[in-house]
C-alpha positions as CSV (number, residue, x, y, z in Angstrom):
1,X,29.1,167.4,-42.4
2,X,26.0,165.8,-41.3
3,X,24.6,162.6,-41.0
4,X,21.5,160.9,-43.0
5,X,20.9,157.2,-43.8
6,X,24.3,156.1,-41.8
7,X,26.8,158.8,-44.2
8,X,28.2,161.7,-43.7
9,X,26.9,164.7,-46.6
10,X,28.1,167.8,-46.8
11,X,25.8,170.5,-47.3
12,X,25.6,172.4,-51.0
13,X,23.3,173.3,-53.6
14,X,21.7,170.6,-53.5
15,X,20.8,170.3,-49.9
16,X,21.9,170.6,-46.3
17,X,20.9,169.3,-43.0
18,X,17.0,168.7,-42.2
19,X,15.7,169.2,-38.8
20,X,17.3,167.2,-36.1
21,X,20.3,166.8,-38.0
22,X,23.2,168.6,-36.4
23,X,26.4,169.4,-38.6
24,X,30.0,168.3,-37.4
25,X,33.6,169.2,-38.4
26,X,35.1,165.6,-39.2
27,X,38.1,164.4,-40.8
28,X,36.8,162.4,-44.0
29,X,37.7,161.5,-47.0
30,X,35.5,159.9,-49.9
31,X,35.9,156.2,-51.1
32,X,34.1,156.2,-54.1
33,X,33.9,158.1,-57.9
34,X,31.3,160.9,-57.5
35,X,31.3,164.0,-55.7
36,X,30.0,165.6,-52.6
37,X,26.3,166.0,-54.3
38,X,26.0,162.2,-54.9
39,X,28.5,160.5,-52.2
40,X,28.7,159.9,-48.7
41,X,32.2,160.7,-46.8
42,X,33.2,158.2,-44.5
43,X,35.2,159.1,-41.1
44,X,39.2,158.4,-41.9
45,X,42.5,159.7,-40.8
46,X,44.5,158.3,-43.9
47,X,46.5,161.0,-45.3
48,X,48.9,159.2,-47.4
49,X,48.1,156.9,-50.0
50,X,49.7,154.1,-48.0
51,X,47.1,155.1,-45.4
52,X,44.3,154.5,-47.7
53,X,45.7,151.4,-49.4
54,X,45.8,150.2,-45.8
55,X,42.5,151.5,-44.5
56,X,40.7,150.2,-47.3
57,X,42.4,146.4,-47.5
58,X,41.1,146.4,-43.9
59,X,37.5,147.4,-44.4
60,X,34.8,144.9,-44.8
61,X,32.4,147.7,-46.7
62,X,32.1,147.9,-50.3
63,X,33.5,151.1,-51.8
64,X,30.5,151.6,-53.7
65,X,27.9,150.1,-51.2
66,X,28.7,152.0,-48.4
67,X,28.7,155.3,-49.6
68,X,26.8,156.2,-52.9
69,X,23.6,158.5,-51.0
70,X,21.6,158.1,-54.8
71,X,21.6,154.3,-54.2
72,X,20.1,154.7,-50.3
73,X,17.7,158.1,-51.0
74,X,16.1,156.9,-54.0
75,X,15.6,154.3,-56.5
76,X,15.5,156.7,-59.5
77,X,17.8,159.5,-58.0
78,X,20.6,158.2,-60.6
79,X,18.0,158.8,-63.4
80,X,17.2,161.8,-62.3
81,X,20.7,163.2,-62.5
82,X,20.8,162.2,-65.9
83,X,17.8,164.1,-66.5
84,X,19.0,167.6,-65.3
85,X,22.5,166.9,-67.6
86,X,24.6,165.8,-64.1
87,X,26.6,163.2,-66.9
């Protein structure tokens, strides 16, 4: 994983770390619908669903706010996905 605009990406085919950005082994999990191309991981050690029911009650971050990368890299990047058949 590696860090941009305050989330944590994971690198694939559709882009990796940029210089200066260093790449981590974390435990994560993601808190919102989307996948790794589109969504930012957050840092979490739940691994029960209790443990996420509980970790999320107690976070003051939206679900979706915190963690969708199209909404913080760019204004059109949902369109965009559209366009190249990503729905």
């Amino acid at each position: 994983m590696f860090q941009r605009a305050g989330m944590w990406l994971t690198a694939g085919e559709w882009g990796g770390p940029k210089d200066g950005e260093t790449v981590e082994k974390r435990l994560v999990r993601y808190r919102t619908v989307g996948d790794m191309s589109c969504t930012g991981a957050v840092d979490s050690d739940a691994v029960t669903l209790d443990d996420v029911i509980a970790e999320i009650a107690a976070s003051r971050l939206t679900e979706r706010g915190a963690t969708r990368a199209d909404d913080k890299m760019s204004e059109a990047a949902m369109e965009d996905r559209k366009r190249e058949g990503y729905f």
